[in-house]
N, CA, C and O atoms as a MOPAC input file, in Angstrom:
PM7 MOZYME 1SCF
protein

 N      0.83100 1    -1.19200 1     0.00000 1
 C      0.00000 1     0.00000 1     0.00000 1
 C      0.87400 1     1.25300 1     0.00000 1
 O      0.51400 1     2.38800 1    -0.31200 1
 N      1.90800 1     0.91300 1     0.34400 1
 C      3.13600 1     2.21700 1     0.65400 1
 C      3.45200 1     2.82200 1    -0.24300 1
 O      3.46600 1     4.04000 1    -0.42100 1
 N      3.87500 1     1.57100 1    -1.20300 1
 C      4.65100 1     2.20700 1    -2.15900 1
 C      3.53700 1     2.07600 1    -3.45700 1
 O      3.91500 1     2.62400 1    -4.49200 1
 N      2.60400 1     1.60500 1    -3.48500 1
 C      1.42100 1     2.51000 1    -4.15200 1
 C      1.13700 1     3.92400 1    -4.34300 1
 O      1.01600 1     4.55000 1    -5.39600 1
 N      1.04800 1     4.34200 1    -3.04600 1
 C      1.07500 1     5.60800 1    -2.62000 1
 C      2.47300 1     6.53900 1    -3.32500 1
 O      2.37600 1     7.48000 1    -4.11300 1
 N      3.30600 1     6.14700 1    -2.95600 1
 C      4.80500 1     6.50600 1    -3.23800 1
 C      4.79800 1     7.01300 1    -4.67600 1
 O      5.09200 1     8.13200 1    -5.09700 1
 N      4.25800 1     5.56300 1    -5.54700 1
 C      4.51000 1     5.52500 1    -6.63500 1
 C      3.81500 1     6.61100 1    -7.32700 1
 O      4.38600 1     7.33700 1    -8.14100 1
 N      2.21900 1     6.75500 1    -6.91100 1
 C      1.46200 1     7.87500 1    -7.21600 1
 C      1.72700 1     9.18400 1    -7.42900 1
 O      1.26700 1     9.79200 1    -8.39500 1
 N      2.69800 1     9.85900 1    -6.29800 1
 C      2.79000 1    10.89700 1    -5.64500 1
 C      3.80500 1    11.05600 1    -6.49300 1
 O      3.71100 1    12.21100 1    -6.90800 1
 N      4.91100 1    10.42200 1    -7.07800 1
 C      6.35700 1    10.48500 1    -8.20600 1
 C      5.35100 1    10.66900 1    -9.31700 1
 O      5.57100 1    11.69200 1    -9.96500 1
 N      4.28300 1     9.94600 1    -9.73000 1
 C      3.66700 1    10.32900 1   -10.75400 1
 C      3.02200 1    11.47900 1   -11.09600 1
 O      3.04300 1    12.14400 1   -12.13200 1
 N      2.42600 1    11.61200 1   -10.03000 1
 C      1.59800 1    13.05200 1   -10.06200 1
 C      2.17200 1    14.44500 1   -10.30300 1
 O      1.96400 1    15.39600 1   -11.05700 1
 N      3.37700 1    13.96200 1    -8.83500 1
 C      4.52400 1    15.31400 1    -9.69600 1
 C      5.18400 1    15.38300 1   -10.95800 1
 O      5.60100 1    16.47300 1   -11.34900 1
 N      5.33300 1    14.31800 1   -11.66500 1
 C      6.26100 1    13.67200 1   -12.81200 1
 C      4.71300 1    14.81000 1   -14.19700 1
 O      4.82600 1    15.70500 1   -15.03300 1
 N      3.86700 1    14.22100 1   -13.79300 1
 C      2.86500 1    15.20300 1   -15.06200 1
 C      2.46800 1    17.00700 1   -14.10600 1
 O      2.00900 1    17.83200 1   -14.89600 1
 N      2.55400 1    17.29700 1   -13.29300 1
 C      2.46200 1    18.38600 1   -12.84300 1
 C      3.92300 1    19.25900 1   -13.20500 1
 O      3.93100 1    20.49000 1   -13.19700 1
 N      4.73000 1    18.71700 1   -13.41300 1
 C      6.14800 1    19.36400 1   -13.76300 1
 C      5.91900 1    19.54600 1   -15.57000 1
 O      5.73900 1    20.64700 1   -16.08900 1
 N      5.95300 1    18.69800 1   -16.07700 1
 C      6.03600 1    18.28400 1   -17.43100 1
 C      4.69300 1    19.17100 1   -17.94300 1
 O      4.58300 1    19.52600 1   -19.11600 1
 N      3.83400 1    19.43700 1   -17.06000 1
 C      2.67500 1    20.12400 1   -17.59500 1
 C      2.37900 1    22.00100 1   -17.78000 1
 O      1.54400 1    22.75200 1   -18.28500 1
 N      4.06400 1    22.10600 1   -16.76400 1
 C      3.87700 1    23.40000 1   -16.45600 1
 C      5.56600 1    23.96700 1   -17.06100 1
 O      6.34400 1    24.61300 1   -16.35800 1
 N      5.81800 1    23.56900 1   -18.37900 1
 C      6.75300 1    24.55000 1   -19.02500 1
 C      6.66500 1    25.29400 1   -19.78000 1
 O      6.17000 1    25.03100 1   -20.87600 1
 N      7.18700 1    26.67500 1   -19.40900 1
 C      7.36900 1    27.76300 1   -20.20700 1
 C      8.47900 1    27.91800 1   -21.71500 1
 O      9.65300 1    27.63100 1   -21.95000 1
 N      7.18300 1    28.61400 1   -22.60100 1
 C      7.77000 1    28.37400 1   -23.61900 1
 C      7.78600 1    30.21200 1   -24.42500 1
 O      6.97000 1    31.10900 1   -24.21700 1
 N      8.76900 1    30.23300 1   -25.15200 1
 C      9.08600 1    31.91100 1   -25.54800 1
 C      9.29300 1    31.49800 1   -27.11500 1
 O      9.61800 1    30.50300 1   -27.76200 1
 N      9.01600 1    32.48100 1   -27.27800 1
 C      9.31800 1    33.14100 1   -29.06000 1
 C     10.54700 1    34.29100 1   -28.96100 1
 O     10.31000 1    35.27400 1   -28.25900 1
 N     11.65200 1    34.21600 1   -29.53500 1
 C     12.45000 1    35.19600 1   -28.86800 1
 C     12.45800 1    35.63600 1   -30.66100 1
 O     12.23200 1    34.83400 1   -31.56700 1
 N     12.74600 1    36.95400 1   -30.81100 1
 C     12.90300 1    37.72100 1   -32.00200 1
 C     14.11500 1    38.49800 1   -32.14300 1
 O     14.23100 1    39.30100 1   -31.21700 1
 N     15.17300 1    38.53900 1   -33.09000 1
 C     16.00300 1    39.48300 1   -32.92300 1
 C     15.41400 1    40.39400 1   -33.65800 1
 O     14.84500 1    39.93200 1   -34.64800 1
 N     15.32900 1    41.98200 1   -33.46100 1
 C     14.83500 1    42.65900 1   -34.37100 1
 C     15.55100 1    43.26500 1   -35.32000 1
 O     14.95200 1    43.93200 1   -36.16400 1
 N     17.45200 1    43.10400 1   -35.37400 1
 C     17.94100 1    43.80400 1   -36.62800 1
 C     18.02400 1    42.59600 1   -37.48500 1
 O     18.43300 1    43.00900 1   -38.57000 1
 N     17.90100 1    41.71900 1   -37.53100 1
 C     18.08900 1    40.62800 1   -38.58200 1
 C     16.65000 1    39.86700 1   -39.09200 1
 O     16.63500 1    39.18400 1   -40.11600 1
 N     15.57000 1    40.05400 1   -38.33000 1
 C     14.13600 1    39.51300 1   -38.30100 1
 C     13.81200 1    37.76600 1   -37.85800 1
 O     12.75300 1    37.17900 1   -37.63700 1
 N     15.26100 1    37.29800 1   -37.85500 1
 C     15.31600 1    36.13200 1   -37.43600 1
 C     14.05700 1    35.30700 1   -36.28000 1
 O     13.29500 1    36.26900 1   -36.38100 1
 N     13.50000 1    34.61800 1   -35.59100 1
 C     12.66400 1    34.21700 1   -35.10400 1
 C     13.02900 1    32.86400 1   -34.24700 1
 O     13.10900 1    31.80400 1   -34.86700 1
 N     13.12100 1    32.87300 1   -33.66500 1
 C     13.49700 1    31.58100 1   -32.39500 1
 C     12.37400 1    30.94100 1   -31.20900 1
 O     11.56500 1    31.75700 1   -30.76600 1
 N     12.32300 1    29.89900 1   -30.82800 1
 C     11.56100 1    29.21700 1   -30.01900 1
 C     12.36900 1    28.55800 1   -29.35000 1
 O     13.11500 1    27.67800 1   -29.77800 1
 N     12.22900 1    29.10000 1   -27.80300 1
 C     12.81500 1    27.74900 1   -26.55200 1
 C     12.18100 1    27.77400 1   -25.12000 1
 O     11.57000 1    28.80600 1   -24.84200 1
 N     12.24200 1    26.67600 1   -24.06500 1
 C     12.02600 1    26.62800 1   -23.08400 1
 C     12.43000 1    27.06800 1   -22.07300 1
 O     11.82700 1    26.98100 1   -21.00300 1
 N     13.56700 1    27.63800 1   -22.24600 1
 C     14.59100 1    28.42900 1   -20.94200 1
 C     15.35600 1    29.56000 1   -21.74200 1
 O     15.67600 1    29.40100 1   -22.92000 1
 N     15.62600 1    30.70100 1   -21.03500 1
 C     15.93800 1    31.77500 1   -21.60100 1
 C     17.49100 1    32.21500 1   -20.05500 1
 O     17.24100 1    32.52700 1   -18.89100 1
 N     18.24200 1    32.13500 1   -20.38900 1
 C     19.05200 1    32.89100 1   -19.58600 1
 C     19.61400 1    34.26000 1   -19.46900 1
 O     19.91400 1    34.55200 1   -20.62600 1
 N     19.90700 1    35.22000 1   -18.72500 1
 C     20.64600 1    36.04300 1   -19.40400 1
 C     21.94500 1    36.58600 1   -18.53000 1
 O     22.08600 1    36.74500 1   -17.31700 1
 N     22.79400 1    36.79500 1   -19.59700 1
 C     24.23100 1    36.94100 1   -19.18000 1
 C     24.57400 1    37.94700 1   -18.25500 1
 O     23.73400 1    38.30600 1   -17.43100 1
 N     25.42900 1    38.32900 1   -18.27700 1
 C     26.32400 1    39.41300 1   -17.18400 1
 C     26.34600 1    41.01100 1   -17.55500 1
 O     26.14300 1    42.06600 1   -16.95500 1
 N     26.82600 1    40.46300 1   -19.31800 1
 C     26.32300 1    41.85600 1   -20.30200 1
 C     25.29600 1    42.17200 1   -20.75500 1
 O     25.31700 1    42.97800 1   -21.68600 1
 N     24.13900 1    41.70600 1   -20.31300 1
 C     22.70100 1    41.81400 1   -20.51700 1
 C     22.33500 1    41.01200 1   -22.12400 1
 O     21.25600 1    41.28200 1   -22.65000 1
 N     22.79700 1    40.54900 1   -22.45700 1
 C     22.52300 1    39.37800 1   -23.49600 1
 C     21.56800 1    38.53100 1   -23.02800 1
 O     21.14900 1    38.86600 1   -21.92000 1
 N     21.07100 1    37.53600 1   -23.49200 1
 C     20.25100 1    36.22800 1   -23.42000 1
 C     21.06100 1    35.24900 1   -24.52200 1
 O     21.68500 1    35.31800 1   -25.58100 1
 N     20.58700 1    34.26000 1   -23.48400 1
 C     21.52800 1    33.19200 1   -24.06300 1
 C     20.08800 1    32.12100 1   -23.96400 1
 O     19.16400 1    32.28500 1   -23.16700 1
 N     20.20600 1    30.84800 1   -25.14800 1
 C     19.18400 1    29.99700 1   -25.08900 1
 C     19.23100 1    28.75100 1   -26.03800 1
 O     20.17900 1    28.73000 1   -26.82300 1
 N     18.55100 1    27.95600 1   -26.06700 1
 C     19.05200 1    26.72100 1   -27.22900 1
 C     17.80900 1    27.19000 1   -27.80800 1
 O     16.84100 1    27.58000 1   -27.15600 1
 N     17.91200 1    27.11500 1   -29.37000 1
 C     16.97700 1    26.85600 1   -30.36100 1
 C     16.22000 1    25.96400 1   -30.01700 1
 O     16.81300 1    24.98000 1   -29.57400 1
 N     14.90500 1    25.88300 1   -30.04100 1
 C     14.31900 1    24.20800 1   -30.30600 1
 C     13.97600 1    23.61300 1   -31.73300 1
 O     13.34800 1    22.58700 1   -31.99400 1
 N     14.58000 1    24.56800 1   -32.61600 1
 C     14.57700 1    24.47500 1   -34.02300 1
 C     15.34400 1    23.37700 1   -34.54500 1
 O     15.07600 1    22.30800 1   -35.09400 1
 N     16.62000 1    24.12500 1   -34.11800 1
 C     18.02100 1    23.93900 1   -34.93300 1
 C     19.03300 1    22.87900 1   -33.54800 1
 O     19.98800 1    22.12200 1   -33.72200 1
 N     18.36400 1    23.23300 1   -32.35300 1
 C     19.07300 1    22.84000 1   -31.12700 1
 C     20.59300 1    23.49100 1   -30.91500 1
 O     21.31800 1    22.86700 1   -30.14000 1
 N     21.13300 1    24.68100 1   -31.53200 1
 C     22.20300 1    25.86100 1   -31.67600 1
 C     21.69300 1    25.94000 1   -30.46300 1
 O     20.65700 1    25.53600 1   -29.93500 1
 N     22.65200 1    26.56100 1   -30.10900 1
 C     22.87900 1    27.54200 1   -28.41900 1
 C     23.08400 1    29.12700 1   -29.22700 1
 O     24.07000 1    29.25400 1   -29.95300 1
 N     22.10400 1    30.31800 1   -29.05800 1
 C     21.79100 1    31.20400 1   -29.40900 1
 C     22.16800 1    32.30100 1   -28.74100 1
 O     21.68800 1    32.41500 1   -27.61400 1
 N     23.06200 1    33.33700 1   -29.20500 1
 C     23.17900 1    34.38200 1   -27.80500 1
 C     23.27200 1    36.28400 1   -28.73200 1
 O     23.86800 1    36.89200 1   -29.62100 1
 N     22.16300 1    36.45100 1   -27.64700 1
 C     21.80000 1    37.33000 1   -28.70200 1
 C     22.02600 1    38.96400 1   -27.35300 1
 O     21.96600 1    39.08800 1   -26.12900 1
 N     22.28700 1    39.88100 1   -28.53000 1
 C     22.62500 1    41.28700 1   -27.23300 1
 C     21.22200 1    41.98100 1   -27.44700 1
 O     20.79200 1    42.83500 1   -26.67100 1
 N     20.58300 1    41.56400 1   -28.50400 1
 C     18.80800 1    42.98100 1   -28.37000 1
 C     18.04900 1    41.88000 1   -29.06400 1
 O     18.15200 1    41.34600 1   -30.16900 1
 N     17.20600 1    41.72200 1   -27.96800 1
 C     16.08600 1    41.04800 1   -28.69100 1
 C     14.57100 1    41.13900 1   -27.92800 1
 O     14.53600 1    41.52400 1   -26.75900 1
 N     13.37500 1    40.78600 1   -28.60600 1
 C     12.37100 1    40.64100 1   -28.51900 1
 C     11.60900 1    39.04300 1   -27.47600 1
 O     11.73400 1    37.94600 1   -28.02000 1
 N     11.14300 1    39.08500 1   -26.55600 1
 C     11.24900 1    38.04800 1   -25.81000 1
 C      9.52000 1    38.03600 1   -25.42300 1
 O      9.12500 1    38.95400 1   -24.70300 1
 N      8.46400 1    36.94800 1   -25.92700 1
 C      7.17300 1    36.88000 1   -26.01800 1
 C      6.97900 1    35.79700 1   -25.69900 1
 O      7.41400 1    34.93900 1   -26.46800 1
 N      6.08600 1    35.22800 1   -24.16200 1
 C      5.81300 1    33.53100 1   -23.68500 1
 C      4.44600 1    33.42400 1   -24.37400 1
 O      3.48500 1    34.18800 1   -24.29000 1
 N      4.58000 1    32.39800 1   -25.01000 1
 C      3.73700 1    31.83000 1   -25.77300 1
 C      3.59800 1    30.43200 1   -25.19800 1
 O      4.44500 1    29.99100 1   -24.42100 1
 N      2.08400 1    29.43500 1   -25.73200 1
 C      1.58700 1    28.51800 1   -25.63900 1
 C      2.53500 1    27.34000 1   -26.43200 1
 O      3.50000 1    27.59300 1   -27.15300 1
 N      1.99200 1    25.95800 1   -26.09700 1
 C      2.73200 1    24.89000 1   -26.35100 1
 C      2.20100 1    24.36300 1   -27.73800 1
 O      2.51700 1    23.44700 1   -28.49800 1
 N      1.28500 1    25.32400 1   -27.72000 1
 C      0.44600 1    25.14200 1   -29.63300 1
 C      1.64800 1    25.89900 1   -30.45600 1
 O      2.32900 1    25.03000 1   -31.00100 1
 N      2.06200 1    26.99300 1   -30.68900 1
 C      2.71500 1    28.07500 1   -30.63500 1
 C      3.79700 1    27.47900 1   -30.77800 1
 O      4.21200 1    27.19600 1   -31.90200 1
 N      4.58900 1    27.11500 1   -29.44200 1
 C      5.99600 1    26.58000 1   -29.65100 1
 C      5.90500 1    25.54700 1   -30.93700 1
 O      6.39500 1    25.74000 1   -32.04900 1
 N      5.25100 1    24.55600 1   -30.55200 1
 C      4.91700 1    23.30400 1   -31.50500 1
 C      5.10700 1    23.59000 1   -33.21400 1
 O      5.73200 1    22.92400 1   -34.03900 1
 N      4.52800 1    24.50600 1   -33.33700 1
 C      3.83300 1    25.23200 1   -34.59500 1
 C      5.34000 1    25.82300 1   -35.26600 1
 O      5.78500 1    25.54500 1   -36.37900 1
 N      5.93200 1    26.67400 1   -34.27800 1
 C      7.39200 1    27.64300 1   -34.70200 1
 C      8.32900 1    26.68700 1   -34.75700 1
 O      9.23900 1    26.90900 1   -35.55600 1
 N      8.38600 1    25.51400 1   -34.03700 1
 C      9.26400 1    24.73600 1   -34.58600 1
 C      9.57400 1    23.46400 1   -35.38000 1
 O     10.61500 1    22.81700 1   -35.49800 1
 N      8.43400 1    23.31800 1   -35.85200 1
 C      7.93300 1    22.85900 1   -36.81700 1
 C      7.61500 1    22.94500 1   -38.25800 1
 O      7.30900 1    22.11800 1   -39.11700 1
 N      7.86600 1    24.75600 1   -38.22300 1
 C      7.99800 1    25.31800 1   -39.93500 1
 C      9.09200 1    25.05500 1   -40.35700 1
 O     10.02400 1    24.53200 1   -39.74600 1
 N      9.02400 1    25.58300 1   -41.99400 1
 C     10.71000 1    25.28400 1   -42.14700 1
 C     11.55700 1    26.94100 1   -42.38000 1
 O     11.12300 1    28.04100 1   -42.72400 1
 N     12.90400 1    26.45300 1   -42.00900 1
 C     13.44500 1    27.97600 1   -41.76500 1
 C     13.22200 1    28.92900 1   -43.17100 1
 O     13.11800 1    28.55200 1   -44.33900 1
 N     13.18900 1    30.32500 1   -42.59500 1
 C     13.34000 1    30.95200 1   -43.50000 1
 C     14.32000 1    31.43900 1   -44.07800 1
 O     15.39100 1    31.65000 1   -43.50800 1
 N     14.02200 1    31.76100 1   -45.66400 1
 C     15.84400 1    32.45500 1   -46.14700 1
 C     16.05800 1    33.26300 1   -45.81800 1
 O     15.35600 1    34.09500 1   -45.24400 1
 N     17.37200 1    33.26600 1   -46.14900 1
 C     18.18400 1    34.18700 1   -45.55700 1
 C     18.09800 1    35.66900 1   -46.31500 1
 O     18.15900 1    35.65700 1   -47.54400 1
 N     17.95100 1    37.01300 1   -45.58900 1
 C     18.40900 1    37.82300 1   -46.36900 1
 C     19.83600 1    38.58500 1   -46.56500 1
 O     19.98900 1    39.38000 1   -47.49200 1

């Protein structure tokens, strides 16, 4: 019965964690570029640093645009295909 319980309670948190991640659209605005990830850091020099969930690149950008969006959203942005380059 214990570890019933046990087992539950690892589960419950296991989809309460997994259910509650934040997800961003980050934009640089001199290049128009467009990015999607789950964690956003930012540096010492006021940069942000982050992994693509595109490309999976580690991204580090000094001015950008930073918008939390839904898991439809993320799904959707990283799922198109990239755009060209200008």
């Amino acid at each position: 019965m214990k570890r019933s319980v046990t087992t539950a309670a690892i589960l419950g948190a296991a989809v309460f964690v997994s259910g509650c991640a934040t997800y961003y659209q980050v934009k640089e605005p001199a290049g128009g570029q467009t990015y999607y990830t789950t964690d956003i850091e930012e540096t010492r020099q006021g940069a942000v640093k982050f992994k693509d969930g595109k490309s999976g690149a580690t991204i580090t950008l000094q001015n950008s645009e930073i918008r939390e969006i839904d898991d439809d959203e993320y799904e959707k942005g990283i799922s198109q295909p990239a755009a060209p380059q200008k």
